[in-house]
C-alpha positions as CSV (number, residue, x, y, z in Angstrom):
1,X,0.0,0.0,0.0
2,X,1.3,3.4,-1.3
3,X,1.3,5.6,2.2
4,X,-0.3,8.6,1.0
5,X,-4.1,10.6,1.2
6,X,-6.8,9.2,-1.0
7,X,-7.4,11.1,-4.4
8,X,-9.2,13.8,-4.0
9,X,-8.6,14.4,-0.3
10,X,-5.7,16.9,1.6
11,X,-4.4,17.2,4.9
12,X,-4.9,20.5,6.4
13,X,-1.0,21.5,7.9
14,X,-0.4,23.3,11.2
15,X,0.9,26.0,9.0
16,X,-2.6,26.6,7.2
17,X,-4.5,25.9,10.2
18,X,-4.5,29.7,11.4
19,X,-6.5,30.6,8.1
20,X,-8.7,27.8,8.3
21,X,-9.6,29.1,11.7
22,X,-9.6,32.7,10.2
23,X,-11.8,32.0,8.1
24,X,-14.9,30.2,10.6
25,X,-14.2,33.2,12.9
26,X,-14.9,36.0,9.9
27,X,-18.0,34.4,8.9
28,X,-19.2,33.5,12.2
29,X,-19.3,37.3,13.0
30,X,-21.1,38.0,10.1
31,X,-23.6,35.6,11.2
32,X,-23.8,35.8,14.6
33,X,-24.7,40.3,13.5
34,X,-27.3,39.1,11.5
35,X,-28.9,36.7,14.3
36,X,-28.1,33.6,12.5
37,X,-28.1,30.4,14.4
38,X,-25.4,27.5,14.3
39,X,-26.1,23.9,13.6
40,X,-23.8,20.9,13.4
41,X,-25.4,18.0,11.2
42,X,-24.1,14.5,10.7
43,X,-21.6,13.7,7.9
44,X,-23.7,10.5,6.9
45,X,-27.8,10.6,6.7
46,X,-30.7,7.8,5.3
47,X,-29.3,8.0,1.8
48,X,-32.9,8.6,0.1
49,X,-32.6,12.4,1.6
50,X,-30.2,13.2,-0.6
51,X,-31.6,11.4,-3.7
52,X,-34.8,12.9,-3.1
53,X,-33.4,16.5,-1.9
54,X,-30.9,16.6,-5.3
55,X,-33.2,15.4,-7.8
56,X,-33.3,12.2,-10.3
57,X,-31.2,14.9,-12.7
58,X,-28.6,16.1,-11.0
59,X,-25.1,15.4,-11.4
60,X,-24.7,13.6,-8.3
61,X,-27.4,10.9,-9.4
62,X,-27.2,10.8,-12.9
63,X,-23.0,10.3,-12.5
64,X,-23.5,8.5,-9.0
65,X,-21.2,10.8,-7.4
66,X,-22.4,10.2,-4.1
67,X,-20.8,7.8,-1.9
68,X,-23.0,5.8,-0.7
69,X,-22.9,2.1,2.0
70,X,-24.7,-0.1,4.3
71,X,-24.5,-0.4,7.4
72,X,-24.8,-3.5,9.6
73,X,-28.2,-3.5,9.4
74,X,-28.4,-3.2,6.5
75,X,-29.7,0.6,5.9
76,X,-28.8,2.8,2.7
77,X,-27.0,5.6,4.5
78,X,-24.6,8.5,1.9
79,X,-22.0,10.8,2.9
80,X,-23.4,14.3,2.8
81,X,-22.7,15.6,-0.9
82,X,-24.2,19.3,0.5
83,X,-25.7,20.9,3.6
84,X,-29.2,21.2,2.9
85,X,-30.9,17.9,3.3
86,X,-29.6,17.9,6.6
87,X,-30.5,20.8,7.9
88,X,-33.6,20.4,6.7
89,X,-34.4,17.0,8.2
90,X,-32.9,18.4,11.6
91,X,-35.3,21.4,10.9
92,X,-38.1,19.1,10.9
93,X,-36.9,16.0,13.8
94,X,-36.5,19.0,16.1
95,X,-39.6,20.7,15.9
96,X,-38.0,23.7,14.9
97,X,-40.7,24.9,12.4
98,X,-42.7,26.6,16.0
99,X,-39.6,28.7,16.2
100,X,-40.0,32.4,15.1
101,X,-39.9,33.1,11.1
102,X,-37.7,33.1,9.4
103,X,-35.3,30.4,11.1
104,X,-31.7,31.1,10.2
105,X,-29.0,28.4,10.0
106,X,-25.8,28.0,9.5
107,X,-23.4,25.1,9.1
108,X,-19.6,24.3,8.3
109,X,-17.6,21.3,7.5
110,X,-16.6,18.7,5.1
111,X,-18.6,17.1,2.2
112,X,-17.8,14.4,-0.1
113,X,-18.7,13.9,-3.9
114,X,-17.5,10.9,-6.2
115,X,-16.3,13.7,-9.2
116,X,-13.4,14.2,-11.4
117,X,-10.6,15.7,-9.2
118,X,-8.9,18.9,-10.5
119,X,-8.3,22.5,-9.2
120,X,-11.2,23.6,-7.2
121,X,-13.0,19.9,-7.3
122,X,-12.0,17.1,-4.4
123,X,-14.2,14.5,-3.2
124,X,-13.7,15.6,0.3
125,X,-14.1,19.6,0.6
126,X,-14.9,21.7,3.4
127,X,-18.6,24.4,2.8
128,X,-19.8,27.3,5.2
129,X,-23.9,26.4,4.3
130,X,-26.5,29.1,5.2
131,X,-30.3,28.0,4.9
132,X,-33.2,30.5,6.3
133,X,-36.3,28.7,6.1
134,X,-40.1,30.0,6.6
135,X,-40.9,32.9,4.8
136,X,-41.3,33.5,1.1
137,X,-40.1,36.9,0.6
138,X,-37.7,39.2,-1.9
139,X,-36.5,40.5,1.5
140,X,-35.4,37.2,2.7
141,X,-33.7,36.1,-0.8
142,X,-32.2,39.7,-1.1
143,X,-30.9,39.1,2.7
144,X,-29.5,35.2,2.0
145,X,-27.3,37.4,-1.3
146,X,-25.8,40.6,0.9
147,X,-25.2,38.1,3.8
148,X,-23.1,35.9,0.9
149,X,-21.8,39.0,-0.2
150,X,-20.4,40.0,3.4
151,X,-19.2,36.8,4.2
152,X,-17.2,36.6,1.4
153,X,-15.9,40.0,2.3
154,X,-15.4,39.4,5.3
155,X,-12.9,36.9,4.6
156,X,-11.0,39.1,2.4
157,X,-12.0,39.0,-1.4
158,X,-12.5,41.4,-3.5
159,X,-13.3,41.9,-7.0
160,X,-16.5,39.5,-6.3
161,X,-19.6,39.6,-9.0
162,X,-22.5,38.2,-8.1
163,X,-24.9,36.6,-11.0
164,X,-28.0,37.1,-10.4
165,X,-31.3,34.6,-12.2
166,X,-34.6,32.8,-11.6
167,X,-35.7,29.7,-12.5
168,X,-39.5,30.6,-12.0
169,X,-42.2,28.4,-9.9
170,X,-42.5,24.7,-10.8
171,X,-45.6,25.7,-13.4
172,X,-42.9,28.0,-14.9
173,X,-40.5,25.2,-14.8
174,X,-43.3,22.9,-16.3
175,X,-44.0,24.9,-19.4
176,X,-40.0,25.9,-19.5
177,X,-39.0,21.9,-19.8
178,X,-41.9,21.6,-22.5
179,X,-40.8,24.4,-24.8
180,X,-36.8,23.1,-24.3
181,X,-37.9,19.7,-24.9
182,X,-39.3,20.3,-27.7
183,X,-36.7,22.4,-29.2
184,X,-33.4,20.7,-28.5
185,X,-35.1,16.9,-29.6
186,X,-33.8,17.5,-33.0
187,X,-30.3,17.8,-31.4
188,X,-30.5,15.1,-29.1
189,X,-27.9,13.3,-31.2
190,X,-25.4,16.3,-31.2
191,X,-25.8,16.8,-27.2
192,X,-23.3,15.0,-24.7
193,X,-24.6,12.1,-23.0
194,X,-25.3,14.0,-19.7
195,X,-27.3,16.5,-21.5
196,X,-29.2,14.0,-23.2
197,X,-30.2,12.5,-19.7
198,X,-31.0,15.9,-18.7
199,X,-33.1,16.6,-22.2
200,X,-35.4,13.1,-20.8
201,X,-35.6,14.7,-16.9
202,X,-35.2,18.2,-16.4
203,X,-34.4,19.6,-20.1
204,X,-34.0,23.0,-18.0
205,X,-30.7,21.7,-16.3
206,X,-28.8,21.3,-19.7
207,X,-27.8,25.0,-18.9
208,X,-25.9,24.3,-16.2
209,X,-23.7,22.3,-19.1
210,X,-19.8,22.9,-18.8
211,X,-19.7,21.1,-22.4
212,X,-18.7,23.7,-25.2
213,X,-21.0,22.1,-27.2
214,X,-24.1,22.0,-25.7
215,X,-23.7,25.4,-24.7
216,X,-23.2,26.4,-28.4
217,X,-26.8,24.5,-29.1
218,X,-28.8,25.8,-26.4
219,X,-28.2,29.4,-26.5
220,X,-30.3,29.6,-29.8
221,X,-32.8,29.2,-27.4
222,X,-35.2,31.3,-25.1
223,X,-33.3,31.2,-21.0
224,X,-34.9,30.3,-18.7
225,X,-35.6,33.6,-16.8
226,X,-37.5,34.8,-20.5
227,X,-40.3,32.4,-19.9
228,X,-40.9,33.5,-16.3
229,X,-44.4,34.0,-15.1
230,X,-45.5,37.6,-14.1
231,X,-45.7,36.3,-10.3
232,X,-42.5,35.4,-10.8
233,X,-40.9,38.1,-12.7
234,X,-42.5,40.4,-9.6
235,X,-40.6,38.3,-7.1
236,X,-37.2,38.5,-9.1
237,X,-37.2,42.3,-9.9
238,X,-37.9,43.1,-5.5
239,X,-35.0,41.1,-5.1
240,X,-33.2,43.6,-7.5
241,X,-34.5,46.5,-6.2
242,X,-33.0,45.3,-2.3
243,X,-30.0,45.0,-4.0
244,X,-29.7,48.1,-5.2
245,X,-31.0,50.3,-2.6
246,X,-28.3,47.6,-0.3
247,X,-25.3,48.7,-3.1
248,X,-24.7,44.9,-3.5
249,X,-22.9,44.6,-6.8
250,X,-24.5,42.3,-9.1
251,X,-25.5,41.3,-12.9
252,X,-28.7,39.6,-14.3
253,X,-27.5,36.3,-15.7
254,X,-30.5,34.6,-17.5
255,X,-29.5,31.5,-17.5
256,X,-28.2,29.7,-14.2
257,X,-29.9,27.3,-13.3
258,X,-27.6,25.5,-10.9
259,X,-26.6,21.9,-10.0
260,X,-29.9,21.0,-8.0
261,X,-33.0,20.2,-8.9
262,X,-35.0,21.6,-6.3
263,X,-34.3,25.2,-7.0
264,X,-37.0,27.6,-7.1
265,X,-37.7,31.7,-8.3
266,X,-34.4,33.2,-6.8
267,X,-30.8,31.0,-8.1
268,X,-27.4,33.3,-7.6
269,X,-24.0,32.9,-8.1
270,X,-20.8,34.9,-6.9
271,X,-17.3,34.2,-8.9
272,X,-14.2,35.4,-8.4
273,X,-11.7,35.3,-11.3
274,X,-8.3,33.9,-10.6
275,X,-8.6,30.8,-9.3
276,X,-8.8,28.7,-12.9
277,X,-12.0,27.6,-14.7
278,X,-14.0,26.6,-11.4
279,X,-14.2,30.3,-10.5
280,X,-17.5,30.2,-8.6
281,X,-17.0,30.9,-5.2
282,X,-20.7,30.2,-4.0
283,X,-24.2,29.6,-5.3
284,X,-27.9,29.0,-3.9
285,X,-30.7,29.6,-4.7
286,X,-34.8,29.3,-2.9
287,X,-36.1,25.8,-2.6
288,X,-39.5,26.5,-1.6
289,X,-41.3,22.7,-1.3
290,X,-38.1,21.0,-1.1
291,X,-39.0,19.8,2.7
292,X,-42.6,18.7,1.5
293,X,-40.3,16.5,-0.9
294,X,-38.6,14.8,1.7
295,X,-41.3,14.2,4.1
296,X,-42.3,17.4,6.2
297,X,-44.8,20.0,6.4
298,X,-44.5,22.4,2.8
299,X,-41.9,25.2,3.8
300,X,-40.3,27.9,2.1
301,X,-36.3,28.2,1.6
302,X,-33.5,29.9,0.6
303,X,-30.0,29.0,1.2
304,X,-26.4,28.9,-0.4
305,X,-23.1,27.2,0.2
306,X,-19.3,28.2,-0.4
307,X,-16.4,26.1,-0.9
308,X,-13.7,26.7,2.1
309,X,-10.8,25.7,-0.3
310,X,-12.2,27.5,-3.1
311,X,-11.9,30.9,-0.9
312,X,-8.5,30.3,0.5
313,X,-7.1,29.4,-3.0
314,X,-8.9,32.6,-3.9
315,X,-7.1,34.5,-0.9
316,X,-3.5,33.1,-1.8
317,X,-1.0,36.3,-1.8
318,X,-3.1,38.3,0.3
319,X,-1.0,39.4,3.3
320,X,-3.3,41.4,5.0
321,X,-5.0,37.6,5.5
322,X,-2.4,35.3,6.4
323,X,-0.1,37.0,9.0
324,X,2.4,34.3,10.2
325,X,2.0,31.7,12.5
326,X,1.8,32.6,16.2
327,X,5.3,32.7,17.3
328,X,6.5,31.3,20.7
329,X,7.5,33.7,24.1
330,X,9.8,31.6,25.1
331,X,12.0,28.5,24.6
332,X,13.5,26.6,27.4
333,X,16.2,24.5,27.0
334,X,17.5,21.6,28.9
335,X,21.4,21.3,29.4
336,X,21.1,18.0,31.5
337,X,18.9,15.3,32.7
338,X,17.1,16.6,35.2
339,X,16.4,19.8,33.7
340,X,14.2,18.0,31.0
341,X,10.9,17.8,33.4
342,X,12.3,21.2,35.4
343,X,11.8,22.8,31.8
344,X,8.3,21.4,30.9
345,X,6.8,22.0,34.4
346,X,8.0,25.7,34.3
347,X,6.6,25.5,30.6
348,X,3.3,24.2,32.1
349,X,3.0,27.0,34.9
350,X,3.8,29.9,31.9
351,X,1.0,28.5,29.5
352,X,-1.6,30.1,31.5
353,X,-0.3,33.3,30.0
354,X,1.7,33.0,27.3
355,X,3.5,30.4,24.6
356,X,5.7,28.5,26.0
357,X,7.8,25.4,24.1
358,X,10.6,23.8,25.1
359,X,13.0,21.1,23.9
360,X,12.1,17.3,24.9
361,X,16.0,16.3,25.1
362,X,19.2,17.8,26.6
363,X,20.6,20.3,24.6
364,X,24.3,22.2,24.1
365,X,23.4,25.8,24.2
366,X,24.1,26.2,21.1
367,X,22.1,24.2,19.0
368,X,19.1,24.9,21.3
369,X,19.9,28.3,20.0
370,X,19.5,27.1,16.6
371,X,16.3,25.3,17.7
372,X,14.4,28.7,19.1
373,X,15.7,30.6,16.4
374,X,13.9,28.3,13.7
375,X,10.6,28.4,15.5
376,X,10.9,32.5,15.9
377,X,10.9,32.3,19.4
378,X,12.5,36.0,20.4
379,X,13.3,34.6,23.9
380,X,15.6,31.2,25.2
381,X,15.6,30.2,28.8
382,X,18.5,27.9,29.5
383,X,18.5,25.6,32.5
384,X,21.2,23.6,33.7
385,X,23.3,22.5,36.6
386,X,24.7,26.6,37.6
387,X,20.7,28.0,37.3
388,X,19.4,25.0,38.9
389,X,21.5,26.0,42.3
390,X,20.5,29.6,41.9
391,X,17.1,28.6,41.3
392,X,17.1,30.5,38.1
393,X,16.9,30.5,34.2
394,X,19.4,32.4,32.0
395,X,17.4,34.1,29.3
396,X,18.8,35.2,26.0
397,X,17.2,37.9,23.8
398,X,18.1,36.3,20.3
399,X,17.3,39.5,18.9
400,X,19.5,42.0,21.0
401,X,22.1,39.3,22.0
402,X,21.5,40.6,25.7
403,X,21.1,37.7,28.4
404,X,20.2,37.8,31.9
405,X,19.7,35.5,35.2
406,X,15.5,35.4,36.2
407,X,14.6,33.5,39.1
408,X,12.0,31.2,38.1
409,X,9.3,32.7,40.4
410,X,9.9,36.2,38.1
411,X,10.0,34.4,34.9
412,X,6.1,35.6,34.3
413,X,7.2,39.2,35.3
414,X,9.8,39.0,32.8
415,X,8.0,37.8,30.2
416,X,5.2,40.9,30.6
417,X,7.8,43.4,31.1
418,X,9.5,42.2,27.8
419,X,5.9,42.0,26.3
420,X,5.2,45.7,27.4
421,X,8.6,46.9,26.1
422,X,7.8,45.6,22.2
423,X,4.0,47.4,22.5
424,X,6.0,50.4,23.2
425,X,8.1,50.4,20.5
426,X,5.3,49.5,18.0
């Protein structure tokens, strides 16, 4: 066996985990502001939630891209391929539907899907998922976008554009498939296998096609957000008029349609170029009757999802978001045996206050010298037969070269004093 990560799947290094962390603590403010609740889901649920939530079209059943098992007992159970079935069956199970409108979620964490792997696409990925369920409103679609647009923000991008479409009310989506249907038949044969699936199920989702070809067939054709209803044309225009009195930069894109089939009205993107040919960032869209479909009580929906990796590969070379790695106060050194434990409890009784490491062996002073200055530690504490009779530590400022005897009982003196003395010269 080759001893290496699965395709498709990356450790996360101590060295990236401060942006990681970063990142979760940017977008939690933004949510936690806007009165949004946090939910953690299971990364496995009753596998027909996710075949009925995505739809008989979409990629992830028409390619099989979920991963899917059995259990012992024999139950169908899937790896989450996206939040919202979830959420939505926890929404349900936990009565939460009683709770004030709207109800305002949001989730975080890794994802799997069964997909070719390139830049921007693994088959475990980490999403921050927002769904606000219970009230069918332009407000509350126009919200779910400048909350996505702040998050995003928040985080550090700029030079975001957000697409903006509707995929109209199931009627709309009814006499949609029927005109496209009847249209594209006498290019079936020219259309890529996928899209021919797609012209037999849900002819609407051959837009979403990242095949030149199709593309070149289908837009001779009416999009989707031409053959809009008026109720529906109503409810996409509010949305744009939030927008703009909100100074939310966006564009009218008539034709997304996104991955899922249980989009309704409302269906936005936000890209950022840069970041290679998978240059959305995020997408949603309003899934009104999507919890009827699996089971509950008929509630409205909005809700999007971004891809963590997508955003730090977006953020790459941006210094004002990925200051260095917290450095150490203080090394301590051991120069025999019995300063090894002396060192880690003093280490122990520091960490209250401040970053203590310290080596695990006895050192020479110099090459535990070497050691603190690798890590970036300014300070060294050395310990060894002459400070263990004075009861003290000889501390070296690798910086100034100056060293000094601190009794031990001072050492968290010294280190605040030292601490005070750098504020003041920043």
């Amino acid at each position: 066996m080759e001893l290496q990560a699965v395709k498709g799947t990356k450790d996360i290094l101590p060295d990236q985990q401060f942006n990681w962390e970063r990142l979760l603590l940017d977008v939690g403010t933004v949510f936690r502001r806007a009165g949004v609740g946090k939910i953690s889901i299971p990364i496995f649920e009753h596998s027909e939630i996710f075949f009925r939530s995505a739809g008989e079209s979409s990629d992830l059943v028409v390619q099989k891209e979920m991963y899917t098992f059995e259990d012992r007992g024999s139950r169908s159970l899937t790896l989450r391929p996206e939040f919202t079935g979830g959420v939505l069956r926890a929404f349900h199970e936990h009565g939460m539907a009683s709770l004030p409108s709207p109800v305002k979620l949001w989730s975080h964490g890794p994802v799997f899907r069964g997909e070719q792997v390139q830049r921007g696409r693994q088959r475990q990925f980490h999403q921050v998922n927002y769904e606000v369920l219970g009230i069918e409103d332009p407000l509350v679609d126009a919200e779910a976008i400048s909350l996505a647009y702040d998050c995003l923000r928040a985080c550090g991008l700029t030079g975001l554009t957000v697409s903006l479409g509707s995929v109209g009310d199931p009627e709309d989506r009814e006499k949609y498939n029927a005109y496209l249907r009847k249209s594209l038949t006498p290019f079936r044969e020219q259309l890529s296998e996928a899209s021919r699936n797609r012209l037999d199920l849900n002819p609407l989702r051959i837009w979403d096609s990242k095949i030149e070809e199709d593309q070149q067939i289908i837009k001779q054709f009416e999009p989707p957000l031409e053959g809009l209803s008026d109720k529906s044309k109503r409810h996409h225009l509010d949305v744009t008029k939030y927008l703009t009195d909100w100074c939310i930069p966006f564009t009218i894109d008539p034709t997304i349609v996104r991955g899922l089939d249980y989009y309704r009205k409302t269906a936005f993107e936000i890209r950022h170029h840069g970041i290679g040919a998978q240059n959305t960032i995020l997408g949603g869209g309003r899934y009104d009757g999507l919890l009827a479909n699996l089971g509950g009580a008929d509630t409205a929906g909005i809700g999007w999802a971004f891809g963590v990796e997508r955003v730090l590969d977006a953020l790459k070379g941006k210094d004002s978001h990925t200051p260095p790695v917290e450095k150490p106060d203080l090394y301590l050194v051991p120069l025999d045996d019995l300063a090894v434990s002396e060192v880690a409890n003093t280490a122990r009784s520091l960490r209250e206050s401040f970053t203590v490491l310290h080596a695990y062996r006895v050192r020479k002073p110099a090459k535990g010298l070497r050691e603190a200055s690798r890590i970036h530690s300014p300070l060294v504490g050395l310990r060894g037969e002459a400070e263990r009779g004075q009861g003290t530590y000889t501390v070296k400022d690798l910086e100034s070269g100056k060293q000094v005897n601190i009794v031990e009982s001072e050492l968290k003196e010294y280190l605040i004093s030292c601490a005070a003395g750098k504020n003041e010269e920043s």
